[in-house]
Every structure is written in structure tokens, then in C-alpha cells.
N, C-alpha and C positions, 0 to 999 in steps of 0.2 A: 531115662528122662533127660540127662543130662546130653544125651547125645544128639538129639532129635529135635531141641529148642533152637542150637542157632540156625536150621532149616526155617522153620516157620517166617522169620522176618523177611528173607528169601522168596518166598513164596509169594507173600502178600504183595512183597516187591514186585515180583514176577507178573504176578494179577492188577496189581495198578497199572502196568508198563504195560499187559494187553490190553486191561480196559481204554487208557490213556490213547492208545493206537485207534482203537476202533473207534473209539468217539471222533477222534482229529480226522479220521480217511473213511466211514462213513455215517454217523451221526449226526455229526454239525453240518456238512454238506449236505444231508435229508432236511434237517430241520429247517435250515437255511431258503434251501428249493422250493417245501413246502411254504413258508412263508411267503415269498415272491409269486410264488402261484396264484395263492390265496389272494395278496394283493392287486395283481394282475385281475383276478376274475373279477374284485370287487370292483377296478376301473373303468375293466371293458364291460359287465354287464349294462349300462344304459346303451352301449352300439349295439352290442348283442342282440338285445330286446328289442331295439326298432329294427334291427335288420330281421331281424322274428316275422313282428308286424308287419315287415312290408310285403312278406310272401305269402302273408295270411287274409282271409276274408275275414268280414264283420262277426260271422255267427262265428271261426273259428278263436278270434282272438277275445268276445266274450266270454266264449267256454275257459277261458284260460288254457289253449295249448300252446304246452311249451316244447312244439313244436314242428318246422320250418312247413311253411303250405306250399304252394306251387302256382302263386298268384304273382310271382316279383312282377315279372316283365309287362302284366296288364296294367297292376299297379303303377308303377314307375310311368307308361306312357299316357294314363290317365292325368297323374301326377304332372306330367310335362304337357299335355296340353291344357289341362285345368287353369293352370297360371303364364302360360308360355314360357315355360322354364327354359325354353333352349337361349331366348331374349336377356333373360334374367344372366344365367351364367356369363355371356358376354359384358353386358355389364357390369358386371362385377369383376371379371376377370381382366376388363380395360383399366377399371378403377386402380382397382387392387396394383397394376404394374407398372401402371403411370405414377400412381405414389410411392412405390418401394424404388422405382427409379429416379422421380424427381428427391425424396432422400436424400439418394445415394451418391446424387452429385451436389447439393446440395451443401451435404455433410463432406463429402471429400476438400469441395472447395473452401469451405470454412474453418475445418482444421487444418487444411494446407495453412492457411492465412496465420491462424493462431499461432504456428507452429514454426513458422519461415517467414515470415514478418516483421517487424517492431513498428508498432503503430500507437500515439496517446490513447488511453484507456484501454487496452488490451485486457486487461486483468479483470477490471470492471463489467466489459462487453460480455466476455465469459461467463461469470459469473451471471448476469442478468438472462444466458441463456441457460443457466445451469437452473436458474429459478424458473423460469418458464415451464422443465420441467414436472415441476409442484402440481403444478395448474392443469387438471385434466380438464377434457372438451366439457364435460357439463357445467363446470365454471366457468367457462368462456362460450359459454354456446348462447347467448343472449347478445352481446356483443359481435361475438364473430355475424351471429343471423341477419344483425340491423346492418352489417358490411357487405354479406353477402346481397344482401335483397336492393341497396344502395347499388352495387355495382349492377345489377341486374341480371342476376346468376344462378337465381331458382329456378330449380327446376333443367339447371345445365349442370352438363360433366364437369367445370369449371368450379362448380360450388361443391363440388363432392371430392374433387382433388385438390386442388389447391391450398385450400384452407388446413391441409396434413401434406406438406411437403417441408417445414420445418422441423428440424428433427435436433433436441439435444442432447438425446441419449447418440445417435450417428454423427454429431461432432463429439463429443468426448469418446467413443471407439476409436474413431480414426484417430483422435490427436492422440490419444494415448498409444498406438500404433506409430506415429509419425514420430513420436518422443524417442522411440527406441532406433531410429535410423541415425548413424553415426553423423556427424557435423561434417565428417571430411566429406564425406560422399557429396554433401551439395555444393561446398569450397570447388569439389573437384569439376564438379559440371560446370559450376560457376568461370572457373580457370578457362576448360574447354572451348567455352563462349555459349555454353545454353543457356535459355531464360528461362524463368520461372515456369512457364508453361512445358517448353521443353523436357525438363528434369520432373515434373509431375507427369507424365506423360510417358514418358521412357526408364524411368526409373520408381519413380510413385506408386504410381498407378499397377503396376506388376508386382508390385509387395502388397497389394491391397486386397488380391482378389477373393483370399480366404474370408477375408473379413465383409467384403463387397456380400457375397455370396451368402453368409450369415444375416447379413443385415437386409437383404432379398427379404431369405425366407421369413425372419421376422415381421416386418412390414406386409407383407403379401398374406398372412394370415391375420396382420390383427387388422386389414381393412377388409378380408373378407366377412370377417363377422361382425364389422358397424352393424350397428340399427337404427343406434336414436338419430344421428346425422342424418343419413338418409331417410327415415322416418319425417323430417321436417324440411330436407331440401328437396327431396324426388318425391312430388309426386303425380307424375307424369306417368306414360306408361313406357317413352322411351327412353326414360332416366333410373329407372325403377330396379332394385338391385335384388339379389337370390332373398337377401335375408325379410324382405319384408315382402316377397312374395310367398315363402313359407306361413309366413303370419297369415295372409290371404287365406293357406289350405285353413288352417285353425279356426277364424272367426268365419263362421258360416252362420246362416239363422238355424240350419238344422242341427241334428247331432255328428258331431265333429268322426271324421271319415279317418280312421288313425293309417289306417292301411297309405292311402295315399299322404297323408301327412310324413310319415316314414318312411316311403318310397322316395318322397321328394327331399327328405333332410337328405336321405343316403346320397342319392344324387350329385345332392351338393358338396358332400365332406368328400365325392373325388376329386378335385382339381386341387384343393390344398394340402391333399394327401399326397398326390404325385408330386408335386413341387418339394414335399419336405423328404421325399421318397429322395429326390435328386439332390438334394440340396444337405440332406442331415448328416452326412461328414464334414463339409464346410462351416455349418453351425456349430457343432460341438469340435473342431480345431478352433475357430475363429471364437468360441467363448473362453476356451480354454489358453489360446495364447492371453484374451483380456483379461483373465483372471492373475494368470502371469506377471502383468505389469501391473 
């Protein structure tokens, strides 16, 4: 007995050390996968499901089949001329790049300013745009509407851009950006004989693009999905934007046609898929340097 005892703790030892192993290389990597999967399905199931629908008929997607018909392409061209989606997408796609652009310059020039400037109340100005923030469109959308309809802009491109080219969440990026560029470097332009335009130009502006590019795609998606805006300035047919011709398929007097309703969302979530397709390494460097600072 005596010889065979201090084996045992050995042993166990042994057995923890394999289990320990197989748990860390593969265990927790299963568990883990599994988890993300699960999470993953439970995201993607509403795309899933209308991209179901849109390849399905009426009788098919009452039955509850869950699974893919062979209707997309009637679907979809149904869908595009039902509401003249090829119109709509234009619309929106002009909107959407006039605002992520008017922004983008916008916000460069205003944290230039903040940043390379000394001017009274500087401190103050900031801040009142840091509070603008607060203020989303449906608090200001009674105001902003008696401006718009004053200037005479319903129902124009004009009312649906403009009143989203202030941005100050895109001046505090860039200033916060602009804060990290060393002092010398403008001394140095300065020295050279460049002006201000100059050095934001030649210099600036080529440190920005990671950030330009992030600040794109953000804007570019969240004015593809207005509604209530355009809901209350477009309502023309040649101002008329994707998202509330969607609504178009939905409110019918009949029983709502999901097939093409589906056909037409999908439709629509390609253009701002591509764009984040091109763009999602720029956003997540250009988040990840802002978190940085």
C-alpha cells in the first residue's frame, strides 16, 4: 500500500493536465463557435426570412415553407415596377451621398477651425454644437418643417439634404483626429509660406481619409433609412425616397402581397451593403483609431 499511494496524486495530476488540455484546444473553441453561430442565426434570421419570401408565392409562404421557391426574379421585377423602385433607389442614393458628403466637408472644416484657430468663444461654440448633438430630428422636426416650407423646399432635394449636413458627432471625430497631429508640423508649413488652406490640403486632408471614409459609410446608411423626414418633405413622386416606397408595397387596400414586399426590401438593402462591403475596413480602423484618442 505504502508504495502505490504517492502514484495516485500523479495521476490525478496527470488527468487534470489532460483534461485542462482538451478543454483549452478543443472545448472552449466549440463552445465558444457554437455560441456565435447561434447568435449569428438568431441576427440573420429576419434577412433569411424575407429573402425566403421573396422567392416564394402566396400559397407557398402560407403553408409555412421553410423553404427557398423559385419566384425571386418575378418577384423583384414586380416589386420594381409596382412602385418604380429603379426611381426610388436614385433618390435615395443622391440623397444619401450629398449628405455623407456635404458632412464630410462640413465637419473637416469646422474642426480644422477648432483646432488651428483662436477665436472668442471657441470653447463655448463647441460645446453648443456638442449639445445640438442631444437634439434628435424629431425634436426639431416642427421647427426645422416651418424653415423648410418658409424657404420653399418641399417637396425639393434641398429639404431632404440640407437640413442633415450639420454634423457633431463629424466635427468632434476629426477634431479629435486633428488634436493628435503634432504642432510642429503646421509651424513647419507655416515657415514654408503655406496657408491655411494649403496645409489642410496637402497635409490634412491625407491624414483624414481613414476617418473621411468611416464617416461616408456611417452617414450613407443612416440617411438611407430616414422615413419620417421624408415622409413629411417628399411627397412628390420625383422626390420620393426607397424607404417610403416600401411602405407603398405594405399599405394596399388588399391583403398585403409579402412576396413582393420582400423582393423589394432585399432590393433595397443592396446598395448600402456594397458601400459597407467597400468601406468596412475604413470604419472599424477609423473607429478604432477614435477610440484611441
Amino acid at each position: 500500500m505504502s508504495t502505490s499511494t504517492p502514484a495516485l496524486p500523479r495521476q490525478i495530476r496527470t488527468r487534470a493536465s489532460s483534461w485542462g488540455r482538451f478543454r483549452k484546444r478543443f472545448l472552449d473553441p466549440a463552445l465558444a463557435h457554437g455560441i456565435m453561430l447561434v447568435t449569428v442565426f438568431f441576427i440573420m434570421f429576419p434577412v433569411l426570412y424575407a429573402l425566403l419570401l421573396a422567392t416564394q408565392t402566396p400559397q407557398e409562404y402560407y403553408r409555412l415553407q421553410l423553404i427557398p421557391g423559385n419566384q425571386l426574379l418575378v418577384n423583384a421585377q414586380q416589386a420594381w415596377n409596382q412602385v418604380n423602385l429603379g426611381r426610388l433607389l436614385l433618390n435615395t442614393t443622391y440623397i444619401a451621398v450629398v449628405v455623407a458628403l456635404g458632412k464630410i466637408i462640413l465637419s473637416i472644416i469646422g474642426a480644422f477651425a477648432f483646432v488651428y484657430f483662436d477665436f472668442r468663444g471657441k470653447t463655448f461654440f463647441f460645446l453648443m454644437i456638442l449639445i445640438t448633438h442631444m437634439l434628435p430630428l424629431p425634436v426639431r422636426i416642427v421647427p426645422t418643417f416651418e424653415l423648410i416650407d418658409a424657404f420653399g423646399w418641399i417637396n425639393t432635394f434641398n429639404g431632404l439634404t440640407i437640413p442633415f449636413f450639420a454634423s457633431a458627432t463629424g466635427i468632434l471625430l476629426f477634431r479629435q483626429l486633428y488634436q493628435t497631429i503634432p504642432p510642429a508640423l503646421a509651424d513647419a508649413a507655416r515657415i514654408d509660406g503655406a496657408g491655411p488652406l494649403q496645409f489642410l490640403w496637402a497635409i490634412v486632408l491625407p491624414i483624414s481619409r481613414t476617418n473621411v471614409a468611416a464617416l461616408f459609410l456611417i452617414e450613407f446608411i443612416y440617411m438611407w433609412n430616414q422615413y419620417l423626414w421624408p415622409l413629411l418633405i417628399a411627397n412628390a413622386d420625383r422626390t420620393r425616397v426607397v424607404q417610403i416606397g416600401l411602405k407603398q408595397l405594405v399599405a394596399t387596400e388588399a391583403a398585403v402581397e409579402w412576396h413582393y414586399v420582400m423582393a423589394g426590401t432585399i432590393i433595397a438593402a443592396i446598395p448600402p451593403l456594397i458601400v459597407l462591403v467597400l468601406l468596412q475596413h475604413s470604419l472599424i480602423e477609423g473607429m478604432s483609431l477614435y477610440e484611441e484618442k
